[in-house]
VOKE-187886 format. One record per residue (C-alpha): x, y, z; residue number from 1. Coordinates in steps of 0.001 Angstrom, whole numbers, plus 500000, padded with zeros to 6 digits. Layout:
<nodes>
px_py_pz_n
X_Y_Z_NUM
...
</nodes>
This chain:
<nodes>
px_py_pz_n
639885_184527_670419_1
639128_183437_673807_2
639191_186182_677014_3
641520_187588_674901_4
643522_190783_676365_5
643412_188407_680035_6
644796_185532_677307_7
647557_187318_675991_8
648486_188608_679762_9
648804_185061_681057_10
650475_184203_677678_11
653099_187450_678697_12
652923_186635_682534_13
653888_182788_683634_14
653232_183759_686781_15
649316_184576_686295_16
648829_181300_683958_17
645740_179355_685629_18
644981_182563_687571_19
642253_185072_687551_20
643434_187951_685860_21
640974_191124_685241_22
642101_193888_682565_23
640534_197115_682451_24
640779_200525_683898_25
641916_200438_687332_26
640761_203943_688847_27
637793_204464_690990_28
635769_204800_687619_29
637706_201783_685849_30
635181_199079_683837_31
636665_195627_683115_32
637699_194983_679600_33
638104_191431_679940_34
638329_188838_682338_35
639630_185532_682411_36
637926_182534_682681_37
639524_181587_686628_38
637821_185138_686929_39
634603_184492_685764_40
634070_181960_687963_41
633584_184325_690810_42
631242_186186_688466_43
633601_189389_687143_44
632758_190129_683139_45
633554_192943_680811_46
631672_196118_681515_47
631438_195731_684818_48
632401_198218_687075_49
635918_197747_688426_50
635010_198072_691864_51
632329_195831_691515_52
634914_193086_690361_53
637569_193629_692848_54
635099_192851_695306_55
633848_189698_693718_56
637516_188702_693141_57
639873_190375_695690_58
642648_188201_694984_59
642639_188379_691260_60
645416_190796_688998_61
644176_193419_688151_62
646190_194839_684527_63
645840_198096_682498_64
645078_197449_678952_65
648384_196805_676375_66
646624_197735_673530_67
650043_197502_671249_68
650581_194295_672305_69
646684_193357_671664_70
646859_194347_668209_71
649891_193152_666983_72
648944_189712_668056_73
645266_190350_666828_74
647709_191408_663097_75
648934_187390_663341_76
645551_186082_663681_77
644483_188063_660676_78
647184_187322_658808_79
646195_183545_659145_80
642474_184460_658371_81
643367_185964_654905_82
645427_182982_653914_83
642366_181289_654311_84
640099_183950_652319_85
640133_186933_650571_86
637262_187661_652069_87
637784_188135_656171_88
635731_191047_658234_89
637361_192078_661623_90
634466_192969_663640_91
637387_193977_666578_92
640872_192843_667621_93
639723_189563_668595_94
636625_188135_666444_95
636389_188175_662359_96
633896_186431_660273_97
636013_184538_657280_98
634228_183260_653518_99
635898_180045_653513_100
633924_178840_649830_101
635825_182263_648803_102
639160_181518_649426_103
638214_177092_648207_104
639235_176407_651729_105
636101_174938_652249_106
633565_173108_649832_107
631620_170735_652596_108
631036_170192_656333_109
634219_167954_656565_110
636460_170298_654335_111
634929_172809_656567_112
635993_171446_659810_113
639566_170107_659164_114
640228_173920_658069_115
639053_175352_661309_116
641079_172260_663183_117
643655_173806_661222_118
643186_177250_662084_119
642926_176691_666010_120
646526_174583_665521_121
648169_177630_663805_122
647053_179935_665710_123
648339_178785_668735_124
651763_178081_666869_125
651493_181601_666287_126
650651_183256_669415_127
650597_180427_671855_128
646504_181156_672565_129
643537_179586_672241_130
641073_180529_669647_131
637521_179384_669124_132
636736_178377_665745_133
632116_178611_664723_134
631612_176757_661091_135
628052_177477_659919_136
626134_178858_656582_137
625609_182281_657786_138
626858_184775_659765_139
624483_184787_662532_140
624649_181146_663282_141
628595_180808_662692_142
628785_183939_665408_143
626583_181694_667938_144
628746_178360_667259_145
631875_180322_668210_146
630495_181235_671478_147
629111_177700_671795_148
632776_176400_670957_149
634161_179093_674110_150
636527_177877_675355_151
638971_176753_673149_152
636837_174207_670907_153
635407_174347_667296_154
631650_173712_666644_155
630149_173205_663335_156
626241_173865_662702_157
625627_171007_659513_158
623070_172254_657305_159
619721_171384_657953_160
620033_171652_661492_161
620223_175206_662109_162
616039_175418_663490_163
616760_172577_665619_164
619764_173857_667227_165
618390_177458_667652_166
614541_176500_669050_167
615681_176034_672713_168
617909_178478_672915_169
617317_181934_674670_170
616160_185075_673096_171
618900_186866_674031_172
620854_184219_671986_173
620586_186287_668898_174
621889_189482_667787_175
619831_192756_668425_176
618132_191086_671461_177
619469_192837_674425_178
617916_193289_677897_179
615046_195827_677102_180
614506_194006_673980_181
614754_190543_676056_182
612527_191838_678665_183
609839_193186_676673_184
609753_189464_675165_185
609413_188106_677660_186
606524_189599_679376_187
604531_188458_676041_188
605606_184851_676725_189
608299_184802_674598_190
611387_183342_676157_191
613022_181077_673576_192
613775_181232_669604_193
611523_178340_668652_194
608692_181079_670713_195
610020_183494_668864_196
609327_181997_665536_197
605937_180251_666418_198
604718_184247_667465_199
605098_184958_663442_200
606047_187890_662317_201
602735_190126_662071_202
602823_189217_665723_203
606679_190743_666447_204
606570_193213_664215_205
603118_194608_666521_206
605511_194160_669589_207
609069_195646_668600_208
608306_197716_665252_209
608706_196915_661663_210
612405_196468_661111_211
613567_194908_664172_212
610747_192468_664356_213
610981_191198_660814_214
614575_191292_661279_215
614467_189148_664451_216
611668_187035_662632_217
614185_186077_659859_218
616852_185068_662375_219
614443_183011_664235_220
614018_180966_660752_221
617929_181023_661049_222
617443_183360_657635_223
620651_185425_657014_224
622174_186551_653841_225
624478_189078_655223_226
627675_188389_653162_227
631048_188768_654438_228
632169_192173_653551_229
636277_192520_653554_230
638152_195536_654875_231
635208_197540_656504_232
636167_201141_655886_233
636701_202842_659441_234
634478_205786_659737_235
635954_207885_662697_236
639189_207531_664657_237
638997_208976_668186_238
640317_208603_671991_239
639194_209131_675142_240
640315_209187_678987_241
637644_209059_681839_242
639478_210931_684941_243
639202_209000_688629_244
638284_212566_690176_245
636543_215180_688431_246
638571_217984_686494_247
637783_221709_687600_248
640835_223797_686298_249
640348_225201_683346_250
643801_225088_682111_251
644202_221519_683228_252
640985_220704_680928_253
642439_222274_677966_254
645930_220539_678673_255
644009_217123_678795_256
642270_218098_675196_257
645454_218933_673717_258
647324_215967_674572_259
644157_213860_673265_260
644219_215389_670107_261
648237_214075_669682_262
647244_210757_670441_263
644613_211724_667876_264
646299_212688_665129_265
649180_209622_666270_266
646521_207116_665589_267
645558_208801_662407_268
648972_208434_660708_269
649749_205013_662019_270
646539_203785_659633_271
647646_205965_657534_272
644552_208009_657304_273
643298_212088_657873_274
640008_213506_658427_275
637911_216825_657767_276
635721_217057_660873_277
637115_217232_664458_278
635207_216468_667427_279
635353_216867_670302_280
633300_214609_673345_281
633009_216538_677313_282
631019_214480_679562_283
630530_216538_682896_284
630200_216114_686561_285
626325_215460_685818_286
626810_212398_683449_287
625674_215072_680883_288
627357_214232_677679_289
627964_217328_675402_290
629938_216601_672016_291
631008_219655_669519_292
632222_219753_665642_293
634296_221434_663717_294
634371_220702_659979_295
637958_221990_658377_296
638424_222975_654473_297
640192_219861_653781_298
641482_216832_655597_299
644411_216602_657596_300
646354_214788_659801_301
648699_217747_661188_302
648550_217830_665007_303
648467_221390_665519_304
645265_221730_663466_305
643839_219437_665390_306
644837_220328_668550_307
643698_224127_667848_308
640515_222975_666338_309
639374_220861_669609_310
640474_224062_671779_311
638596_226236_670155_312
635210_223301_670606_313
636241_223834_674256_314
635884_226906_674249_315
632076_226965_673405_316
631277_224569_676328_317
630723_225253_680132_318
632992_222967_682621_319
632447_224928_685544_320
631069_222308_687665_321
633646_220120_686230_322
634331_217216_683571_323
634546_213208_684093_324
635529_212515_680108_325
637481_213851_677872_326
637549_212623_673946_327
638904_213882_670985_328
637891_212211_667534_329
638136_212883_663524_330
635978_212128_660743_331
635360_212500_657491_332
638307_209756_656989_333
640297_210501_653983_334
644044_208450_652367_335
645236_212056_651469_336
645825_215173_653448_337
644915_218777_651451_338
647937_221475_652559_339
645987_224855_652691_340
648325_227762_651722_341
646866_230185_654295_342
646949_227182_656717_343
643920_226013_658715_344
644972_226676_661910_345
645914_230187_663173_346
649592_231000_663370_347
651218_233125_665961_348
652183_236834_664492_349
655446_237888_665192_350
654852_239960_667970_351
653708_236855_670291_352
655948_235096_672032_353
656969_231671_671058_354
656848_230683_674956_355
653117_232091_675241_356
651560_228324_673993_357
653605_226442_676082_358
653227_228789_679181_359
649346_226970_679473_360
650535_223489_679367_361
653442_224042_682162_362
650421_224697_684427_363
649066_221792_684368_364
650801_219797_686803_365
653314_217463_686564_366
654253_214207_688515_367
657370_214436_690667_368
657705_210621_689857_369
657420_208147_687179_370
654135_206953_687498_371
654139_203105_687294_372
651428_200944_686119_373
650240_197464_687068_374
651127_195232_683878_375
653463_197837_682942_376
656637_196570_680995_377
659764_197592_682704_378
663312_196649_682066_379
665803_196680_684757_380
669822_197106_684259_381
670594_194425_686718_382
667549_192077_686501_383
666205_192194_682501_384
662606_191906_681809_385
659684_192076_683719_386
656549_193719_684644_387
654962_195820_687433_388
652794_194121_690023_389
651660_197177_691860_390
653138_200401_693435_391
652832_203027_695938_392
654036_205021_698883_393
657128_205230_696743_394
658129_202256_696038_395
656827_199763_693255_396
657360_196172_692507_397
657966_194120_689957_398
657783_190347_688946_399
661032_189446_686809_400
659885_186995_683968_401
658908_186900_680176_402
656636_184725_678227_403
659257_181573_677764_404
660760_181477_681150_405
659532_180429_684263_406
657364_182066_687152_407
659808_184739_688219_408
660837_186714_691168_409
659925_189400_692764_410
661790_192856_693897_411
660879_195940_695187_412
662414_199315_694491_413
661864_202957_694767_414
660154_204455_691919_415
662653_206695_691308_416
665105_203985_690829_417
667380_204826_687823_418
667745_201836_686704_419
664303_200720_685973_420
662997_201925_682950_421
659646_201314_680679_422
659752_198479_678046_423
658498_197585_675032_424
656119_193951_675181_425
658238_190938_674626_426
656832_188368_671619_427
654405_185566_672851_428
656322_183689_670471_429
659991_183223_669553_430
660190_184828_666386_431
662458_183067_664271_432
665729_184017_663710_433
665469_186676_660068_434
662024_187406_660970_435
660283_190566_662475_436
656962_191270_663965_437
654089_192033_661553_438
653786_195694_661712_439
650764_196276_663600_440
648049_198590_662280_441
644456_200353_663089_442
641484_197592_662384_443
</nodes>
């Protein structure tokens, strides 16, 4: 899929179609997830530091992630990819590799590229985006003809022409080759694949090591026999919030792990899954990264182990000078949960007070007002649908649309107004009267 969280946001937004739109974080510490294409013409890309881009593109909307959203459209596109195959891997929401010869969708270069015509047509029937569709023998080379097809375009490599395709291209064209890998390259001459190739592989296995130079050898013959490998098993299942100012207050720290862990354990039971080990990720005011484990005596997905488990890994690290990152993961994944009779995590005796756990979490603090997000979904009981354009000095505002109307107005209210309320994401699509949403779940 092309640019795809800024996709689906112009897709949601008729107002921001044609426009540059930046998603991401949008604190002081924010990093761009995506950016449009309007956007990356003033040079903004993902992983780059949102301050950097909002001075490269001052005028651009700048959006909090919809992650829902992303993946329930991301469950359509799959959905299409396994009518094709039985064999599809999601390598993330956006981008999956697909068997075609497994499914008989395929048998030849033109069988080949009507069903990726195909594809592109029903996806955007679907979801009303543009995908990019790379048709080649391998995985390698069909992962570089989908970038060469961005943006919205098919490209098929034909057999037989994979060396002379790949010779002029750049190093850091294949996968593995990243800056310090592209660098040291290049200050042995070695700037292109067909270079990379002619060097032999004696040659770049003396400059990067055994494995990674006969591995980057191989691809440099366009030699790949990685086969498509369906339903990759997840191995972990964590989150993590990086704070705009630094967290002191003990309390507040332990707050922050708690209410990771039930987002946790949430994400857990929507893919239906529990784990054994718990761990939990503190990077400090020093960019020192610290992470802790805890392995249980069977898996679970109960929040209050979890949540007891990470506070007790807390408790065996120092955040005196204060913490930037927060993260709470499981794994040891498991489809079952295993009840212990004496219970894993420590219950309160009778004499405590029930109030005593909650006591800690009422002191850390509170806003006084809903805190509104730009991109948010908001409904309003006078004006229906729309989404928040930006707020502060309390008031917020808010563009009045959804994906099959027009560019819509724009009101301001206080934030406190009572009858503006968060929203659920409208469909890209109609959905057709007797049908629902494909449930979305963890890929």
């Amino acid at each position: 899929m092309d640019a795809f969280y800024a996709s689906v946001e112009q897709a949601s937004k008729p107002s921001l179609r044609g426009k540059a739109v930046v998603v991401g974080g949008l604190g002081p510490r924010g990093v761009v997830a995506t950016a449009s294409y309007e956007a990356r013409v003033f040079g903004v890309h993902s992983a780059m530091p949102m301050a950097q881009a909002r001075r490269l593109a001052p005028n651009a909307a700048y959006l909090v992630p919809r992650f829902p959203l992303y993946r329930a459209v991301s469950d359509q596109v799959m959905a299409l990819l396994r009518e094709l195959s039985p064999l599809v891997e999601p390598l993330s929401l956006d981008e999956a590799f697909v068997d075609l010869a497994a499914g008989g969708t395929a048998w030849d270069a033109e069988s080949a590229r009507r069903t990726g015509l195909k594809l592109r047509a029903d996806i955007r029937a679907a979801t009303g985006l543009a995908g990019s569709v790379g048709l080649a023998a391998s995985k390698m080379l069909a992962k570089i003809a989908s970038e060469e097809a961005k943006p919205d375009g098919l490209v098929l490599i034909e057999p037989g022409t994979e060396r002379a395709l790949l010779g002029p291209m750049p190093v850091r064209t294949l996968p593995g080759v990243g800056p310090a890998t592209g660098d040291h390259l290049r200050r042995a001459g070695i700037t292109t694949v067909e270079e990379l190739a002619e060097a032999g592989e004696a040659e770049l296995v003396r400059l990067l090591g055994k494995a990674h130079g006969q591995a980057l050898y191989a691809m440099a013959l366009a030699r790949d026999e990685r086969p498509v490998v369906a339903e990759r098993e997840a191995k972990s299942v964590s989150v993590e919030d990086t704070y705009d100012v630094d967290i002191h207050d003990r309390p507040r720290i332990g707050f922050e792990v708690r209410r990771l862990a039930d987002r946790c354990v949430r994400r857990l039971r929507e893919a239906g899954l529990s784990g054994r080990t718990i761990v939990l990720k503190v990077r400090r005011y020093d960019f020192s990264t610290l992470t802790r484990s805890e392995t249980l005596r069977g898996p679970t997905d109960d929040p209050e182990v979890v949540r007891e488990a990470a506070g007790r890994l807390l408790d065996s690290v120092d955040t005196t000078g204060g913490v930037r990152l927060l993260g709470v993961g499981v794994t040891g994944l498991a489809d079952y949960t295993q009840e212990d009779l004496f219970a894993q995590a420590a219950k309160p005796s009778d004499e405590e007070s029930p109030e005593e756990p909650l006591a800690e979490s009422a002191a850390a603090p509170e806003p006084a007002a809903p805190h509104w997000r730009a991109g948010q979904d908001v409904r309003h009981d006078e004006f229906g649908h729309g989404w928040v354009q930006g707020s502060g000095v309390g008031r917020v505002t808010v563009r009045f649309e959804t994906p099959q109307s027009d560019p819509g107005r724009v009101r301001t209210f206080l934030v406190t107004d009572p009858a503006l309320r968060p929203a659920d994401p409208l469909p890209l699509v109609p959905v057709p009267a007797g049908r629902g949403q494909p449930k979305s779940r963890l890929l």
